[in-house]
DRENFIZA-72189 format. One record per residue: residue in one letter; residue number from 1; x, z, y of N, C-alpha, C in turn. Coordinates in steps of 0.001 Angstrom, whole numbers. Layout:
DRENFIZA-72189
+------+-----+---------+---------+---------+---------+---------+---------+---------+---------+---------+
! code ! pos !   neast !     nup !  nnorth !  caeast !    caup ! canorth !   ceast !     cup !  cnorth !
+------+-----+---------+---------+---------+---------+---------+---------+---------+---------+---------+
!    A ! NUM !       X !       Z !       Y !       X !       Z !       Y !       X !       Z !       Y !
...
+------+-----+---------+---------+---------+---------+---------+---------+---------+---------+---------+
END
This chain:
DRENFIZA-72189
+------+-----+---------+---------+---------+---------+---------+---------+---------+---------+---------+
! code ! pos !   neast !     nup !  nnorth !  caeast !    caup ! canorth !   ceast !     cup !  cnorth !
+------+-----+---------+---------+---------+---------+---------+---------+---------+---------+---------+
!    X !   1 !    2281 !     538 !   11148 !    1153 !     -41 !   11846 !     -89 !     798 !   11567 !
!    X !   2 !    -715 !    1321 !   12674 !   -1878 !    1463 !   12316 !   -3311 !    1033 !   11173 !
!    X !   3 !   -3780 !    1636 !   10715 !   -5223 !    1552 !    9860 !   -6029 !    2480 !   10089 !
!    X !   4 !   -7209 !    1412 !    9953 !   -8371 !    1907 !    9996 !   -9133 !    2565 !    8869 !
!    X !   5 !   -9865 !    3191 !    8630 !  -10504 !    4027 !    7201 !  -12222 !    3610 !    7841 !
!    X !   6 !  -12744 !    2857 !    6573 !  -14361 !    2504 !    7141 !  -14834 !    3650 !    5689 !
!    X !   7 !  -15994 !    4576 !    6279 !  -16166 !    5374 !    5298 !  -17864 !    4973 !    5967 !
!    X !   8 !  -18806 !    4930 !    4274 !  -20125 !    4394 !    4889 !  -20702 !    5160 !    3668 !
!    X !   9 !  -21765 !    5880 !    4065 !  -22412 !    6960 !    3435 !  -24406 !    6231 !    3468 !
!    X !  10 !  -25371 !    6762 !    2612 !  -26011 !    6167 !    2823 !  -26966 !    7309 !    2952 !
!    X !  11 !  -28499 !    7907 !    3500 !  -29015 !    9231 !    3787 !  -30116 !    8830 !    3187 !
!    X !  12 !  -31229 !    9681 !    2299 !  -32152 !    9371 !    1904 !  -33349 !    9551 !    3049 !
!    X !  13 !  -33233 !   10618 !    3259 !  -34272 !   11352 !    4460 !  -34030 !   12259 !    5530 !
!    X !  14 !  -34796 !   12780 !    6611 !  -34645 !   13859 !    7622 !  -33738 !   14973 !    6579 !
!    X !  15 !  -34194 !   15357 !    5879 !  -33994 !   16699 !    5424 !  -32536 !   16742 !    4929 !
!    X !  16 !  -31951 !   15578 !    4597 !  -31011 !   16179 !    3721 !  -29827 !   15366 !    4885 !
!    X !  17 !  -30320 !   14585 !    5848 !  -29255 !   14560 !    6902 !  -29372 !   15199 !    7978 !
!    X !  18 !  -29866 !   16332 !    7551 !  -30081 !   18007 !    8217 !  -28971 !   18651 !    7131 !
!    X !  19 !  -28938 !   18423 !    6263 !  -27961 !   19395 !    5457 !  -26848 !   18984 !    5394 !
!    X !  20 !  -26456 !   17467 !    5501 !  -25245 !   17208 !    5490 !  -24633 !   16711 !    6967 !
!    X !  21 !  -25146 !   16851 !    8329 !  -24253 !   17031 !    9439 !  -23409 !   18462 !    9443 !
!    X !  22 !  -24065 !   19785 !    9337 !  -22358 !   20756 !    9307 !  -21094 !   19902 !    8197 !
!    X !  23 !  -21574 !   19444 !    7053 !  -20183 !   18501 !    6435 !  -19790 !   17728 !    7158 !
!    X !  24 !  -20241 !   16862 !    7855 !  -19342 !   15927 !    8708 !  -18697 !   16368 !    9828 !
!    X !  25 !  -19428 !   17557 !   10336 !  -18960 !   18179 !   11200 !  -17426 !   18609 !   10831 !
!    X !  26 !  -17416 !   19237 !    9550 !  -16452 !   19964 !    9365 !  -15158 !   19207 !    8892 !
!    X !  27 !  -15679 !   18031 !    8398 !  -14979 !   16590 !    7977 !  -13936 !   16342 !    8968 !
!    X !  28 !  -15110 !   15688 !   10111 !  -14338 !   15135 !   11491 !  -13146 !   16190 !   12547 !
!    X !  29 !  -13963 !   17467 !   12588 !  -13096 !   18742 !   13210 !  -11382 !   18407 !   12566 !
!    X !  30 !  -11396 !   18989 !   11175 !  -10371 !   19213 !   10534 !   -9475 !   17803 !   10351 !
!    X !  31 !  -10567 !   16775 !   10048 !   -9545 !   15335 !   10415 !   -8319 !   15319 !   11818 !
!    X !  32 !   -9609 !   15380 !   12776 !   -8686 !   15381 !   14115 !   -7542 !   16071 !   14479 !
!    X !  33 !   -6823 !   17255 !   13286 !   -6230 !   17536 !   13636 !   -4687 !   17823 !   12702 !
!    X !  34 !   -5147 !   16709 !   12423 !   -4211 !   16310 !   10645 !   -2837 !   15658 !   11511 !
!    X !  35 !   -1726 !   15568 !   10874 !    -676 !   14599 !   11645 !   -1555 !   13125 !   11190 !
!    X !  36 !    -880 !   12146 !   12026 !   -1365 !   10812 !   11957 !   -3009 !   10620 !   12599 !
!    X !  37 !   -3636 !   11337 !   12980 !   -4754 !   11012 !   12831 !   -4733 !   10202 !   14625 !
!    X !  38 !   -5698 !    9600 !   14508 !   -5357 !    8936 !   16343 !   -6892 !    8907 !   16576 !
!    X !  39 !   -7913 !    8341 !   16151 !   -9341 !    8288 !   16425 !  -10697 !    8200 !   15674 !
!    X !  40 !  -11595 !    8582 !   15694 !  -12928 !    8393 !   14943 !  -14023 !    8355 !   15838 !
!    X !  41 !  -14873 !    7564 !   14752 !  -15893 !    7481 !   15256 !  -17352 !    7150 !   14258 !
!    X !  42 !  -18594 !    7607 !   14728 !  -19466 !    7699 !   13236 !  -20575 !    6842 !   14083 !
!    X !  43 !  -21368 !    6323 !   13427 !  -22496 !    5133 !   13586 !  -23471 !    5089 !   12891 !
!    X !  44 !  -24596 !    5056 !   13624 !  -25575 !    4804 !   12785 !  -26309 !    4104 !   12512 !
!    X !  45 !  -26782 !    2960 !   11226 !  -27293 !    1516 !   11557 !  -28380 !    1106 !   11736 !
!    X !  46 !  -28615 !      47 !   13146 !  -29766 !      90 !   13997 !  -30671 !    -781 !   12986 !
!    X !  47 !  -30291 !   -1441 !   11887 !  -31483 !   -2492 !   11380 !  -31367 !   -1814 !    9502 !
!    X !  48 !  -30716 !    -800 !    9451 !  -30707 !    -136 !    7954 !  -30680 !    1126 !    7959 !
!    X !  49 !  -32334 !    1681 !    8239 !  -32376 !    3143 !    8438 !  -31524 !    3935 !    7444 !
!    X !  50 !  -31050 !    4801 !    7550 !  -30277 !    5938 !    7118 !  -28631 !    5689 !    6374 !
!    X !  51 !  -28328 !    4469 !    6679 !  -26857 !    4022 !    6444 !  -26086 !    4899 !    7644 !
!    X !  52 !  -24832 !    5312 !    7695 !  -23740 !    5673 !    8176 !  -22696 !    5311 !    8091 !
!    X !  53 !  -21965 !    5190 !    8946 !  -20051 !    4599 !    9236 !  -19603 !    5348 !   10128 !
!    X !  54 !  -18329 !    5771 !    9713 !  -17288 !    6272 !    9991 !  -16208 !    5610 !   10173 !
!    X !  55 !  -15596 !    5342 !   11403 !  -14516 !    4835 !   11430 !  -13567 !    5544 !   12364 !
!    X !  56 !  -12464 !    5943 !   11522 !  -11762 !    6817 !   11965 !  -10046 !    5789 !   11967 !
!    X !  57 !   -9217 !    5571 !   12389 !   -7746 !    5165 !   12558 !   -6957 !    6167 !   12457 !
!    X !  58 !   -5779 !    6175 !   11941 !   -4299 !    6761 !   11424 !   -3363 !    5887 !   11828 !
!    X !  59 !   -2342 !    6567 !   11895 !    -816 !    5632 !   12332 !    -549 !    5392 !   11119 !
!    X !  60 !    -791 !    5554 !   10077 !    -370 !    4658 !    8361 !   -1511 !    5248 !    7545 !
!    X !  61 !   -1137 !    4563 !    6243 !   -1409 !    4801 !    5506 !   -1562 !    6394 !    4505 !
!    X !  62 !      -3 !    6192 !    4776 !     215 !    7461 !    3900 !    -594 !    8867 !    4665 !
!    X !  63 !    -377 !    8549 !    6208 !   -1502 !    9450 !    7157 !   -3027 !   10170 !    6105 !
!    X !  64 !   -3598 !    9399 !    6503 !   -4471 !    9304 !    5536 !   -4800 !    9435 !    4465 !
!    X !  65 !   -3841 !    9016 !    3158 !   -3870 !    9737 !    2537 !   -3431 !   10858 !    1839 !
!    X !  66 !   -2775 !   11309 !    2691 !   -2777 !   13108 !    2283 !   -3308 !   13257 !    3276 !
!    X !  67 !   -4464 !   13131 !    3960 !   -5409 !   13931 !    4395 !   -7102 !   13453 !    3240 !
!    X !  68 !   -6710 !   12714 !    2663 !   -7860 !   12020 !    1886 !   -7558 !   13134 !     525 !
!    X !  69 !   -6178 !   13438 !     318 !   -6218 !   14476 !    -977 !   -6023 !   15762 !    -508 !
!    X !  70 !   -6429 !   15832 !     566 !   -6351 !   17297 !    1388 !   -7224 !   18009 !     203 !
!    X !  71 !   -6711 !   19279 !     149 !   -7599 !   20274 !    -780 !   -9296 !   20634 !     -96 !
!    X !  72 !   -8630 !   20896 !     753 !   -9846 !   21385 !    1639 !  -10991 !   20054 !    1900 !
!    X !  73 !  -10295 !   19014 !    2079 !  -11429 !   17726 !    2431 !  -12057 !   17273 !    1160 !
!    X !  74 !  -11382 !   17559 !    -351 !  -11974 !   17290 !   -1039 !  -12914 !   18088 !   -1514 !
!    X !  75 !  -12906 !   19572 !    -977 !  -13585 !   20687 !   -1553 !  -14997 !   20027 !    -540 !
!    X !  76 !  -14989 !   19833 !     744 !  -16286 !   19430 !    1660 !  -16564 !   18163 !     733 !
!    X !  77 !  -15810 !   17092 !     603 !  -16518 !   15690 !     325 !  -17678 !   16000 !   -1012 !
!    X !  78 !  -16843 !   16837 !   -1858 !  -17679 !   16875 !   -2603 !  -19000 !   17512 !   -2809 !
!    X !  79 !  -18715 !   18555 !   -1687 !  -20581 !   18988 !   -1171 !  -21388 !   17891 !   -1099 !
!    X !  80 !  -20550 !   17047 !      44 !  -20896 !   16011 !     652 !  -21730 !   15066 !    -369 !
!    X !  81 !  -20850 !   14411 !   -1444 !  -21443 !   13656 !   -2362 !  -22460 !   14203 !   -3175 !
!    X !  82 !  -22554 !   15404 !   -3468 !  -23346 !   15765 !   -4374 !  -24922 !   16342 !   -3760 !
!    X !  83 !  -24435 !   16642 !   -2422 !  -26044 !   16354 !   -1826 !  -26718 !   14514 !   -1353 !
!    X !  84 !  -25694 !   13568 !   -1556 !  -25986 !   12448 !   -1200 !  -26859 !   12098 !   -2752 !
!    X !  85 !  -25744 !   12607 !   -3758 !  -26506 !   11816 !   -5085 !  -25562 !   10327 !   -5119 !
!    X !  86 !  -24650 !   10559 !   -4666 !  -23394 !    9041 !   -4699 !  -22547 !    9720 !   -4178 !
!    X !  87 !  -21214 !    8473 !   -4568 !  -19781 !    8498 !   -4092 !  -19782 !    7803 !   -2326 !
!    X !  88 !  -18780 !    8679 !   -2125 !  -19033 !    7527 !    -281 !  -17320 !    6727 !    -848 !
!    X !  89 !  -17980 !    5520 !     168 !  -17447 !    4595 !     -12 !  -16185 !    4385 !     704 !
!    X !  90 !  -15241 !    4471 !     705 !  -14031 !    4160 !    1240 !  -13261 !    2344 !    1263 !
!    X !  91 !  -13231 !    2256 !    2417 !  -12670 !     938 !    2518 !  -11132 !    1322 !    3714 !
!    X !  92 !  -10312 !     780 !    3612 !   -9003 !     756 !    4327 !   -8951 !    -636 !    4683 !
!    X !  93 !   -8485 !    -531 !    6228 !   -8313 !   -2134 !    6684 !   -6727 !   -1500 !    7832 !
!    X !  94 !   -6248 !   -3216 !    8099 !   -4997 !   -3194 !    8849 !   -5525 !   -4235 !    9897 !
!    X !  95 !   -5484 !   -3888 !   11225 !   -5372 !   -5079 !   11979 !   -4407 !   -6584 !   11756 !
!    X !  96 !   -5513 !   -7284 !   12064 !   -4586 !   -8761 !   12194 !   -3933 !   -9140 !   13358 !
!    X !  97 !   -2369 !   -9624 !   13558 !   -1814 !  -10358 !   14979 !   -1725 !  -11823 !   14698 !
!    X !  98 !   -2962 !  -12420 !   15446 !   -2392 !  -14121 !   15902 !   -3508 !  -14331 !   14487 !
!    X !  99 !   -4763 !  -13954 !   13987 !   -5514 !  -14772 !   13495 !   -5489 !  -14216 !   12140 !
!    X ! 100 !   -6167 !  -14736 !   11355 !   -6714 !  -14411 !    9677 !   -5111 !  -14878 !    9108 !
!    X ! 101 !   -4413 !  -13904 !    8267 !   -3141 !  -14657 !    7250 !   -3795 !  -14157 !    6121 !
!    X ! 102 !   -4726 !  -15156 !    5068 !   -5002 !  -14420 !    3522 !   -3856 !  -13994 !    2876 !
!    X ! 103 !   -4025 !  -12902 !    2293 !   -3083 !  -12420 !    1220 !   -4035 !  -11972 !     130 !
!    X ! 104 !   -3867 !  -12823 !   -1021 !   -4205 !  -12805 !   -2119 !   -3273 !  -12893 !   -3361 !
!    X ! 105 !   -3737 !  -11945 !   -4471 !   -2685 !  -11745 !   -5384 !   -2176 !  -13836 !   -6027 !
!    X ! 106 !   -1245 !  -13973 !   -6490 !   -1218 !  -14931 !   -7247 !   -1979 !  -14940 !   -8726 !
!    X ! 107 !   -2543 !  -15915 !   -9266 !   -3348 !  -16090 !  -10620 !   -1595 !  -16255 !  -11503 !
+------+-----+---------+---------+---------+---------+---------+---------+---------+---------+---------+
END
């Protein structure tokens, strides 16, 4: 089954999300052309200046991640992070069929 990858980055100012679009650039290019990869898309938030999302979909999991331990994606992310001054945030989601089913560990 398909998943989604929510990746949300946060920008301090003009200047340095001048320095870090060629990284995303080079992010998204090389994503698109990974096996598994099916779509992306990046956002920018209308009521929290300089937040970013990325949402990109894979046909699995495992898709994703070996493109998440790609050599090369980790060599960019980490430009990436270290001109942010933070870690970007990675969240993984699965579509739901027929409504919310919680799955929560047992206590």
């Amino acid at each position: 089954m398909a998943v989604s990858i929510i990746i949300k980055r946060n920008v301090k100012d003009k200047e340095t999300a001048a320095q870090l679009a060629p990284f995303i650039v080079q992010l998204r290019s090389r994503a698109s052309t990974q096996p598994g990869f099916l779509t992306g898309q990046t956002f920018s938030c209308l009521d929290c200046e300089g937040e970013y999302l990325v949402i990109s979909t894979w046909n699995t999991l495992e898709d994703w991640n070996r493109w998440m331990h790609n050599e090369e994606r980790l060599s960019i992310q980490r430009k990436v992070d270290e001109l942010l001054g933070t870690k970007t945030v990675y969240r993984y989601y699965e579509p739901l069929v027929g409504g919310i089913t919680p799955c929560f560990e047992e206590e």
